[in-house]
N, C-alpha and C positions, 0 to 999 in steps of 0.2 A: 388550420396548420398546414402547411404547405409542407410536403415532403418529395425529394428530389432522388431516391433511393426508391428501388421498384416493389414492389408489394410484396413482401416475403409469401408463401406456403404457411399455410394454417391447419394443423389439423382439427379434427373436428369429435365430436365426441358422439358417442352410441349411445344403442339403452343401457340399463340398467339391468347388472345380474349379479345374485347371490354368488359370493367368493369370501373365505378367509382372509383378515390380514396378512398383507406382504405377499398374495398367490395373484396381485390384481394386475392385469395387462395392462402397460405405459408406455405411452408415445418417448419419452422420457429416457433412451437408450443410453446405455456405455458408450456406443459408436460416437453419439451425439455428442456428447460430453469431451471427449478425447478429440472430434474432427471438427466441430462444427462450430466457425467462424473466428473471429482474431479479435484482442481486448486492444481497444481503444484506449490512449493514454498521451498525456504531457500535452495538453491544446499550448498552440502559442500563435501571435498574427504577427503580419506584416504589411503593414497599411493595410489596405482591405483585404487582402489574404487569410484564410486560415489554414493555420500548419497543426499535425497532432500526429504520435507513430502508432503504430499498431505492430503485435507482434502476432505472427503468421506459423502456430504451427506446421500448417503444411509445405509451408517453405524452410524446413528443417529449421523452427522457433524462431527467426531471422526479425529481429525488429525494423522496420522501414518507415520512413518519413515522408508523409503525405502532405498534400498543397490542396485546398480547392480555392479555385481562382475567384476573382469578383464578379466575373459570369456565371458561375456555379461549375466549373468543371471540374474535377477531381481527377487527380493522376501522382505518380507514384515518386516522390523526388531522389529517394534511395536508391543506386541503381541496382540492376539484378545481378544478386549472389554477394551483395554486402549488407553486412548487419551495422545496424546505427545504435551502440549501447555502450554503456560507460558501466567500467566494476571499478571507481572509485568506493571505499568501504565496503565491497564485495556486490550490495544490492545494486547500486547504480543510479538511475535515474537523472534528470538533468542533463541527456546526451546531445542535445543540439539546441542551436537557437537560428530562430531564422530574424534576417534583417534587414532593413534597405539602404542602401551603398551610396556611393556617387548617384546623382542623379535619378533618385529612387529606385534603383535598380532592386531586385528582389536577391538574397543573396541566404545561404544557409550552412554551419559552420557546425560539426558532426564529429563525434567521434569514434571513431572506426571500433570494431569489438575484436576484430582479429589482431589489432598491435597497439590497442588503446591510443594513439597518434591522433591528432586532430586533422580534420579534411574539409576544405573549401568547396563549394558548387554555386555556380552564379545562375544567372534564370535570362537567358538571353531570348531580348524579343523579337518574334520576326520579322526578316528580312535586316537582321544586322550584323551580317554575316561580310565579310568584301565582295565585292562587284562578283555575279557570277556563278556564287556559293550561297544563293539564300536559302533559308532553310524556317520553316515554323518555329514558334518557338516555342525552347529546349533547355534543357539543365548540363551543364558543362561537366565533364566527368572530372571528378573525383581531384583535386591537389591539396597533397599535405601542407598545411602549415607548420608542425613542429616536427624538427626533427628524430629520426630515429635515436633510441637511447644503445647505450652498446648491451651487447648482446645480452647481459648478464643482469638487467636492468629494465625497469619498466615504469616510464612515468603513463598516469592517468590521468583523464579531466573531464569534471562535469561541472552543471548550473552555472553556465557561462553566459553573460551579458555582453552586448557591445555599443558604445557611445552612439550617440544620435547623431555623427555625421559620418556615422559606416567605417571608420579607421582603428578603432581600438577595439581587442578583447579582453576582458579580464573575466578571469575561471578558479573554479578550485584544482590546483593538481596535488596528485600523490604521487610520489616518488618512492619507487620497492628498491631498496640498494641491495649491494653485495652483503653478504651475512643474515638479509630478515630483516632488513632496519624499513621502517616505511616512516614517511616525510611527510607531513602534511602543509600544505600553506595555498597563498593564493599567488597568480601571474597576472602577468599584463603581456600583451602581447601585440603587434599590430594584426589586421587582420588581411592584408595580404602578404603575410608568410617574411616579411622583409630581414626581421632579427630576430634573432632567439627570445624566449619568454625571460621577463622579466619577476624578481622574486619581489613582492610590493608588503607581502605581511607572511612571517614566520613566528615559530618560539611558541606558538600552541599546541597540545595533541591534533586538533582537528579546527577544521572552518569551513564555511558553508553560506549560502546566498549571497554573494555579492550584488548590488543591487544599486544600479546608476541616480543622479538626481535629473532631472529632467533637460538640463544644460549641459549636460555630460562632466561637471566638473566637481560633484562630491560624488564618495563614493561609501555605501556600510555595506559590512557583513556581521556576523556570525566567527563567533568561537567559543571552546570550550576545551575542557582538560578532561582526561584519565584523573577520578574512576567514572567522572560523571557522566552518564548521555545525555543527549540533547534533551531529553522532556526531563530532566535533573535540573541542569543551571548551562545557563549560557550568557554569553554578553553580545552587547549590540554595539561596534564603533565605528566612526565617519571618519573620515580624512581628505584631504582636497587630492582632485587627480590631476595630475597636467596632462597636458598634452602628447609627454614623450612616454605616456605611461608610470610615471615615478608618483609617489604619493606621499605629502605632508601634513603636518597638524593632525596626527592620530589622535580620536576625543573618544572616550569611553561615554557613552550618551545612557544606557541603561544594563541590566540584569546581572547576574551574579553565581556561584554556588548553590545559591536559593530562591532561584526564580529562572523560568525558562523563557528565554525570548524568544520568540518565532518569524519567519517570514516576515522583515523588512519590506517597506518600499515606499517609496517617492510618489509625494502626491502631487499634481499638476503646478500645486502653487509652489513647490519646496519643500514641504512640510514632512517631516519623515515619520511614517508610522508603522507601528509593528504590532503584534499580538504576544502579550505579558499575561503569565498568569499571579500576581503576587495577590489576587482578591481568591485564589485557589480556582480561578476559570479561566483558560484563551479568551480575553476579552482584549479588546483593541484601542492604541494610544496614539497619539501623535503631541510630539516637539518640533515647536519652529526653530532650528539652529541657527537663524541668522549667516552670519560669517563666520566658518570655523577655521578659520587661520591662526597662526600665535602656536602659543605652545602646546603639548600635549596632554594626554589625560596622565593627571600626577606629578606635572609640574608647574613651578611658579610662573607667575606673569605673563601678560601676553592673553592667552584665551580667556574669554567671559564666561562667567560659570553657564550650564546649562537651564534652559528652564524647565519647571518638572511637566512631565509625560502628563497629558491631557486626553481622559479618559472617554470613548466613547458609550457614553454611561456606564452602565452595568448591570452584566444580565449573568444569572447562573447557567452559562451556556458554551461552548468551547468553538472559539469562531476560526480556528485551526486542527488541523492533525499531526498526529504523531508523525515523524520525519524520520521514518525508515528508509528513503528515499530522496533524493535532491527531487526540485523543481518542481515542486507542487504549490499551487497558488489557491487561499480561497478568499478574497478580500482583492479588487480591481478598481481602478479610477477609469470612467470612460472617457470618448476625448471630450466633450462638456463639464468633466467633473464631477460628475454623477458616481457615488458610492455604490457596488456591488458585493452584497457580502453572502458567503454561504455560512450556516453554522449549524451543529449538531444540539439537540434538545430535544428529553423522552425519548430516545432513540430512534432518532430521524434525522436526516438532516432537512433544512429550509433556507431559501431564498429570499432576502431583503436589498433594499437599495435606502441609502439617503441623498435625497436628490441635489445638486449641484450649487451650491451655497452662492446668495445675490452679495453684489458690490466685492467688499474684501475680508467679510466675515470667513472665519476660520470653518475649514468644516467641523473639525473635533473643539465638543464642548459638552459638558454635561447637560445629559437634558434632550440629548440627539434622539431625535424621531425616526425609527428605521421603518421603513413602509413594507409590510411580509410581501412577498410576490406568490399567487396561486400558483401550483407546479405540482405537474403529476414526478417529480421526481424525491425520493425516498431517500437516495444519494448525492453528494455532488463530490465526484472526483477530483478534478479541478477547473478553475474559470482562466480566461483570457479577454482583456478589452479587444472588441473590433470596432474601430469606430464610435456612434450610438449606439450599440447593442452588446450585448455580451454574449463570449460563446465558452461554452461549458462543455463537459465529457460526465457524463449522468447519468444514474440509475433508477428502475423501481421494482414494484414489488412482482412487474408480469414480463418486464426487459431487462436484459445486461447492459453493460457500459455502452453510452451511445455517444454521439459528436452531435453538439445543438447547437442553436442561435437564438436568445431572446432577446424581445425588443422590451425591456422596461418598463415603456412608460403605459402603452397598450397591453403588454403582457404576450404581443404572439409569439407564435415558436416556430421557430422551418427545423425540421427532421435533416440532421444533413450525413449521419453514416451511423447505418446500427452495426455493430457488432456481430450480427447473428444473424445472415439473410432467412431463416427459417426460424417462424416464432410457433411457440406451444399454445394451441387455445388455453387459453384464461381459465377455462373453468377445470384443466387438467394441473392448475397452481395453488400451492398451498401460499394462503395471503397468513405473514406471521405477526401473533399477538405479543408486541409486548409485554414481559410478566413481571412482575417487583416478589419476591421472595423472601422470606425470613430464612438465616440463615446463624449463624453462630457471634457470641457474644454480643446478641439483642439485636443487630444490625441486618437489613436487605441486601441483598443480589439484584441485579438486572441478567434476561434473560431474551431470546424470540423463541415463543412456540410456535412448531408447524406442524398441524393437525392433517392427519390423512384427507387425500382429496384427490378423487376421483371421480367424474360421472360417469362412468361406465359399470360402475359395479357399486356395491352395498354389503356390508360382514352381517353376518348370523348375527338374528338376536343374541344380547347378552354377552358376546367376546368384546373384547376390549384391545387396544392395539399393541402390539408392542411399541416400545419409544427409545430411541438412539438419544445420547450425552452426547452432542459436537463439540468437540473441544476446540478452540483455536489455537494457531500458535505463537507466535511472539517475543513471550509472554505476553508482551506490552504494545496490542494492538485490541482490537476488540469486530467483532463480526457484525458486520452491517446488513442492516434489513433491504436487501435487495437480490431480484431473482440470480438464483444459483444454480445450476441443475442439478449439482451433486446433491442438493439436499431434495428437492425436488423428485431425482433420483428414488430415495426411498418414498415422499410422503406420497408419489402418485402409483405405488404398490399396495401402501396401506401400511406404511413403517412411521409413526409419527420420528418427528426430531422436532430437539430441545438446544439452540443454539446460547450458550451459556455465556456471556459477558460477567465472567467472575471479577470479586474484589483485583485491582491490578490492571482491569481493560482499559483505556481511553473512551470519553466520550460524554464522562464524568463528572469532570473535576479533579482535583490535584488530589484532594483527601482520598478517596477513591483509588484514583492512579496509584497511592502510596501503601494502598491495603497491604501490597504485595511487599513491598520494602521488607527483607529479612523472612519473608512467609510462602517463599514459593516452594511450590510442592506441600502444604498445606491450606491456603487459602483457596487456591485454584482446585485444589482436588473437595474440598468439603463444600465448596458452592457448588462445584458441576453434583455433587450426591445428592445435596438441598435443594436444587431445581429440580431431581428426577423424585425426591418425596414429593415435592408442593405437588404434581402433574400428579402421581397418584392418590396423594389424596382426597385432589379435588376430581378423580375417577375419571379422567384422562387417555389412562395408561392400563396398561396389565403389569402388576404386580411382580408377576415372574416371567415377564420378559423386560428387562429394562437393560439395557446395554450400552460401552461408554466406548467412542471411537477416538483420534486423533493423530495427528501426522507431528512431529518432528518436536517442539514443544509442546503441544496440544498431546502426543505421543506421551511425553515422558508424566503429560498428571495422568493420562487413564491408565501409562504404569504403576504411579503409584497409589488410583484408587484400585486396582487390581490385589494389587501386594498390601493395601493399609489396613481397607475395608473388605469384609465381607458381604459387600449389598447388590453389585448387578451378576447376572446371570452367564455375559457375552462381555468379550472386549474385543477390540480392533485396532491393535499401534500399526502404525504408517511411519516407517523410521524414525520410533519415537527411541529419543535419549532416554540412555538408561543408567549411564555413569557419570556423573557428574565432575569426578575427578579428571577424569579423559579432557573434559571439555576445557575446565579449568588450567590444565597442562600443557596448551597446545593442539589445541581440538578447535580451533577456530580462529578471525582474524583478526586486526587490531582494532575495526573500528567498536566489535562487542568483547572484543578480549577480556576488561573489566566489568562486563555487565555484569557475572555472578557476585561481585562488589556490596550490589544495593541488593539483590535478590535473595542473598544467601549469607553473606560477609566475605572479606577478603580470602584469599588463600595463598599459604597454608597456616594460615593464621588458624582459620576457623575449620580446618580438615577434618575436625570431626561431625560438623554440621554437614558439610560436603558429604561424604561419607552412609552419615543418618540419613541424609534423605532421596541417596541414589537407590531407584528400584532394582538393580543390578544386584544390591546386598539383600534382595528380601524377597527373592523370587520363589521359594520356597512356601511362601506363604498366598499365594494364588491358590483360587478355590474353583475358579469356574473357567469354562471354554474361553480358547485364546487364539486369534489367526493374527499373525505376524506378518506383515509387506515389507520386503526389504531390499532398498538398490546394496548389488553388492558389490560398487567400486564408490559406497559410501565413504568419505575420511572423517564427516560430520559426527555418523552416527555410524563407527565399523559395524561390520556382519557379523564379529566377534559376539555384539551382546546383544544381538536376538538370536545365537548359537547357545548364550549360557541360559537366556528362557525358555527354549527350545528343552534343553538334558533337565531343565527341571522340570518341566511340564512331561516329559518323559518318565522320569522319576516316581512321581505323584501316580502316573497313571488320568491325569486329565485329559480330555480333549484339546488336542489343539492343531492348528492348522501352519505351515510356514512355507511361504512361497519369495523363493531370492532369484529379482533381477540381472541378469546381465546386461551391461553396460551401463544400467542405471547407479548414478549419485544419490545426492539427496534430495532427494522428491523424484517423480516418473512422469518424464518429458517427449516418450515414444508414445505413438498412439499405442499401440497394439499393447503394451503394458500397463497402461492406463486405463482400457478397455478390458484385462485379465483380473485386474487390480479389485475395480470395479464390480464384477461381474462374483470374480472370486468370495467376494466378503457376503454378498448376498446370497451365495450357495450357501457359506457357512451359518448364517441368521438361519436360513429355510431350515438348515438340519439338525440347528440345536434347540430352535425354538417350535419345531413342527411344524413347519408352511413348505409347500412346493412351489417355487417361482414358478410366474408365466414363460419365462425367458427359459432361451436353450442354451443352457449354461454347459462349460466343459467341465466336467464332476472337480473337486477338489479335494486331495486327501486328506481325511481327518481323523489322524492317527490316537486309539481309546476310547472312539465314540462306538456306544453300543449299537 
C-alpha cells in the first residue's frame, strides 16, 4: 500500500499493573477527542482529480473543499475564512460538486454557509494568466452564481449535478419565505451565473438527488411528501432535460408511500438504477428507459409503458444508508463499467464490484455475480468513480474516516488523507463484538460490545467492570462498528460499553427499521436494558455498575429508562429531549417536523401518547445518580427541562450532577467544552461507582452524594 500522508505518532504501550476499573491511565484523552484532527466527507472526482471536504474544528468548525491533483498533490480549494456547507433540511450535506468546463478545465460550484448562495471557483492552469501576469496554478476566488434573496428570505442548495459539457446546474433548493413558509423543489441553472435558476419540478414537500444520464439529456430525482421520510416511501422520476435547462416528459419510473427509493444513477449504457427496498432490503435495480418522450406519468398516449425494474439479485443486505444527509453515494460505475458496490451485512460494512459486462449484455440481471473485495475497512462512507479505480472515504475498527483509492481488479490501496495525523497503538483499541440478544416479544436486538482494553494495566482478581448503554441518536440511524474515541475514551480506562442498535436502527432491513413505527420510547429503551442484562449475564459486567448515556435522542431513551425502569445505577443525558410536546409544537424544522408522525402518531391527535411517553412528566420517578450536559442557548432541547430534572432530583434528595454551557446549542462544538463535558461525566462514574480516574480532572459538584 502506498501511502502519501507522513507517518502519524504512535504511542506505544507499557507494562503491566494492578489498577481498578476505570482508575486505568489512557493515551485516549478529552484533549484528543475535542482537537485532534478533521472528519473526512462527500468524495467526489473530476477527471483524474479527487475532491472530498473536511471539516476543521480548529478552524472554528469551517468545512473546506480539498483537491488532490493527478500528481498526488493536495491543497485546499476553499479559500481561507469560508465555509463550504449547505443547511438545506437543516443537516445539509451535498454542498458542492466539482466539474470539468469548456476544455476540461477543472471547475467547483459550492455553496457558501454564511448566506447559503451558490459560488463558482475555476482551477486555472499555469501560465494562463495574459502576457506578463503568469502565475502557478490557482483557484479563482470566489463568484456568486445566484443571486442574493431579499433580506427577509433565504434560499438554499444542495446535491447539485452538472451536465457533461460544463453549462448546466441543476440542485435542490429550498426556499424560507416570509411568515415560515419553506419551499422545496429542484432548479436548473447555468453554470456561469448568466440567469436566474430556473424552477424544473415543484408541488412535493421535499426532493433530492437529481442525477444526470450520461448524455446530459435525461434527468431523475427523488421525492416525497409529509408525513413520510425518505427511508418511509419515496418516488423515483425521469424527464428529458434541454438544453436551456426546461424539462419534459415527467415519467414516474418506481417507488411509492410504501417503498423507499434511494440514490439514483446513470449507468454508462443509460440504464438507470437505483436502490429499492420492496423485498424489505436496499437492494439495487436497474430499468432501461429507452426514449422517455411523450406523455407523462399518468397520462394517455404518447409514452411506452416502463419496463419492470431488474433486480440485481437478492441478498438480505442494505446496499444504501439512511439519508439524513444529501450526497452520499454507495454504488459507482467506473469508466470501463465496472460495478462498485458497498453494502452493510452482520454489522459491517463490505466491498464488491461486478465486473464490466462483454458486447451489450445488460449489467443488471438475476443471477449477478458480485466479487467481495478484501478490505481492511469496517465502514464505507462513501465512494466516487476515478477513472479505473474507486475512491472511497472509509473506516475500521483501529482508524476514523479516511480518503482512499482502490484498484479493483488487483485489490491495491494508496492511503491518500487520514483524518487523524496521530494514531492510538492498536493494542490501546477495544476491537467490538457483534452481539444478537433476546429481547422482548420473542424477538433479538443487535448490538457492539467493547470490552475493556488496555495493556498497561490488569483489574484485581474477581471485580468485574463497569459497562456504559450508548445510546445513539436519530432515532433512525444506527452506530457503526468503527474506531471512535469517545468510546474508546472509556473502554481504555477499564469502562466496558455496549453500543446498542435497538429495534428501529438501519442496517437491518425494513422490518427492523419499522420496530420503532409507533414504539419509540419504548422499543429503544427496553433493548438498550436487554443488551446491558445479556452482558451481565454472560458475566461481562458488574451488576451494580451498569450505566446508560446518550445525547439528544439517544438522551431522551436513557431519560426514559431512568424515569421507567428501575435497573442502572448512573445515567448521562447530553441534551437529551425530555418533552415531546415542545418538539411536536415547533421545536424543530420542516424537513423532521413530521417525523413524530410514524414514531409516536400524529399530533394533537394522539397527545396523550405524546404526553405518556415524555420523561419530562415522570421525572419524579428516578432512582439513581444523574449528570445532566446542557448547551444553554439550546432551542432543540431548552435548559428549561434539564432545570425541571434538576428540582426533582433535588426533591428526592438523589445525587445528581448539572453542568450548562454557554454559548453552546445543541450538541458542544467548542473545544474546551467538549473537553469539560468529557472529563466531567467521568468524575462522575469515579464518584458514584467508587473508582479514582488516572486523569486530573477539575472536581464536579455532585449535589446529595454522601
Amino acid at each position: 500500500m502506498l501511502e502519501r500522508t507522513d507517518s502519524p505518532d504512535v504511542t506505544t504501550p507499557g507494562r503491566r499493573e494492578d489498577a481498578p476499573y476505570g482508575s486505568w491511565r489512557s493515551p485516549v484523552t478529552a484533549k484528543l477527542i475535542a482537537e485532534g484532527g478533521v472528519s473526512t466527507m462527500w468524495p467526489q472526482s473530476a477527471g483524474q482529480s479527487l475532491y472530498w471536504t473536511e471539516l476543521r474544528p480548529l478552524e472554528n468548525g469551517r468545512y473546506v473543499v480539498v483537491r488532490r491533483a493527478p500528481d498526488g498533490e493536495i491543497a485546499d480549494v476553499t479559500p481561507p475564512g469560508v465555509s463550504a456547507r449547505s443547511l438545506v433540511h437543516e443537516y445539509g450535506g451535498g454542498m458542492y460538486v466539482a466539474f470539468l468546463g469548456a476544455g476540461g478545465a477543472e471547475s467547483v460550484i459550492f455553496s457558501d454557509q454564511a448566506d447559503q448562495r451558490l459560488y463558482r471557483q475555476d482551477l486555472r492552469p499555469a501560465g494562463s494568466e495574459p502576457a506578463g501576469e503568469a502565475q502557478p496554478a490557482h483557484w479563482t476566488d470566489p463568484q456568486p452564481l445566484t443571486p442574493a434573496p431579499p433580506a427577509e428570505r433565504a434560499h438554499r442548495h444542495a446535491d447539485g449535478r452538472v451536465t457533461p459539457d460544463g453549462s448546466l446546474l441543476v440542485t435542490v433548493r429550498e426556499r424560507h419565505e416570509t411568515g415560515g413558509d419553506v419551499v422545496n423543489e429542484l432548479v436548473s441553472l447555468p453554470t456561469d451565473g448568466s440567469a436566474e435558476p430556473r424552477v424544473i419540478a415543484s408541488g412535493h414537500d421535499f426532493y433530492a438527488a437529481p442525477r444526470l444520464s450520461p448524455d446530459g439529456r435525461r434527468l431523475a430525482w427523488l421525492s416525497w411528501d409529509h408525513p413520510k421520510m425518505p427511508w418511509d416511501g419515496t418516488e423515483l422520476w425521469t424527464a428529458e432535460l434541454a438544453g436551456d435547462g426546461s424539462v419534459s416528459g415527467e415519467r414516474l419510473v418506481a417507488g411509492g408511500p410504501q417503498e423507499s427509493i434511494l440514490q439514483p444513477l446513470w449507468s454508462p449504457t443509460g440504464e438507470l438504477w437505483f436502490a429499492g427496498d420492496r423485498t424489505g432490503w436496499w437492494n439495487l435495480y436497474a430499468v432501461g428507459l429507452g426514449s422517455s418522450s411523450g406523455a407523462g406519468a399518468g397520462e394517455t398516449g404518447g409514452a411506452a409503458a416502463l419496463p419492470e425494474p431488474c433486480p440485481l439479485g437478492t441478498r438480505d443486505a442494505e446496499f444504501v444508508k439512511v439519508p439524513w444527509v444529501f450526497g452520499l453515494q454507495h454504488y459507482v460505475f467506473l469508466a470501463d463499467g465496472t460495478l462498485v458496490v458497498s453494502f452493510t451485512e452482520d454489522g459491517r460494512d463490505h466491498l464488491a464490484v461486478l465486473d464490466a459486462p462483454s458486447g451489450e449484455r445488460s449489467a443488471a440481471h438475476e443471477g449477478s455475480e458480485l466479487r467481495e473485495l478484501e478490505s481492511p475497512y469496517s465502514v464505507v462512507y462513501s465512494l466516487a468513480p476515478l477513472g479505473d479505480r474507486v475512491a472511497l472515504i472509509a473506516g475500521m475498527h483501529t482508524e476514523g474516516l479516511q480518503v482512499a483509492v482502490i484498484e479493483p481488479r488487483a485489490g491495491d490501496r494508496e492511503l491518500v488523507r487520514r483524518g487523524r495525523p496521530v494514531l492510538i497503538d492498536p493494542a490501546y483499541i477495544s476491537r467490538p463484538e457483534a452481539i444478537v440478544f433476546p429481547t422482548e416479544s420473542g424477538l433479538s436486538a443487535h448490538a457492539n460490545y467493547y470490552p475493556p482494553a488496555n495493556p498497561d494495566f490488569v483489574a484485581p482478581d474477581g471485580e468485574l467492570p463497569p459497562l456504559l448503554v450508548n445510546v445513539h441518536g436519530g432515532p433512525t440511524s444506527a452506530h457503526e462498528a468503527m474506531l471512535d474515541l469517545d468510546i474508546q475514551y472509556w473502554t481504555s480506562r477499564g469502562i466496558a460499553v455496549v453500543d446498542v442498535n435497538y429495534g428501529g436502527s438501519t442496517g437491518y432491513g425494513r422490518e427492523y427499521r419499522e420496530r420503532l413505527r409507533g414504539g419509540w420510547g419504548i422499543v429503544d429503551t427496553v433493548d438498550s436494558i436487554n443488551a446491558a442484562r445479556y452482558l451481565v449475564a454472560r458475566g461481562d459486567a458488574d451488576p451494580e455498575r451498569v450505566g446508560v448515556r446518550g445525547g439528544s435522542a439517544g438522551g431522551y431513551t436513557t431519560l426514559n429508562a431512568l424515569t421507567r425502569f428501575d435497573f442502572f445505577s448512573a445515567g448521562a443525558s447530553l441534551f437529551g429531549l425530555a418533552d415531546l410536546e415542545t418538539f411536536a409544537t415547533g421545536g424543530t424544522h420542516k424537513f423532521e417536523s413530521r417525523y413524530l408522525d410514524s414514531l409516536l402518531g400524529p399530533y394533537p391527535e394522539r397527545r396523550d401518547v405524546y404526553r405518556e411517553r415524555s420523561p419530562i412528566h415522570h421525572v419524579d420517578d428516578i432512582s439513581c445518580p444523574v449528570i445532566l450536559l446542557q448547551g444553554l442557548e439550546d432551542v432543540i432541547v431548552p435548559p428549561a427541562q434539564a432545570d425541571i430534572i434538576v428540582e426533582a432530583m433535588r426533591r428526592k434528595g438523589l445525587p445528581f450532577a448539572y453542568i450548562g454551557f454557554e454559548g453552546e446549542q445543541h450538541g458542544f462544538r467548542k473545544a474546551e467544552n467538549i473537553i469539560r463535558a468529557e472529563e466531567a461525566e467521568l468524575y462522575f462514574y469515579g464518584r458514584v461507582w467508587g473508582f479514582t480516574p488516572d486523569d486530573a480532572i477539575e472536581p464536579v459538584e455532585i449535589e446529595n452524594l454522601a
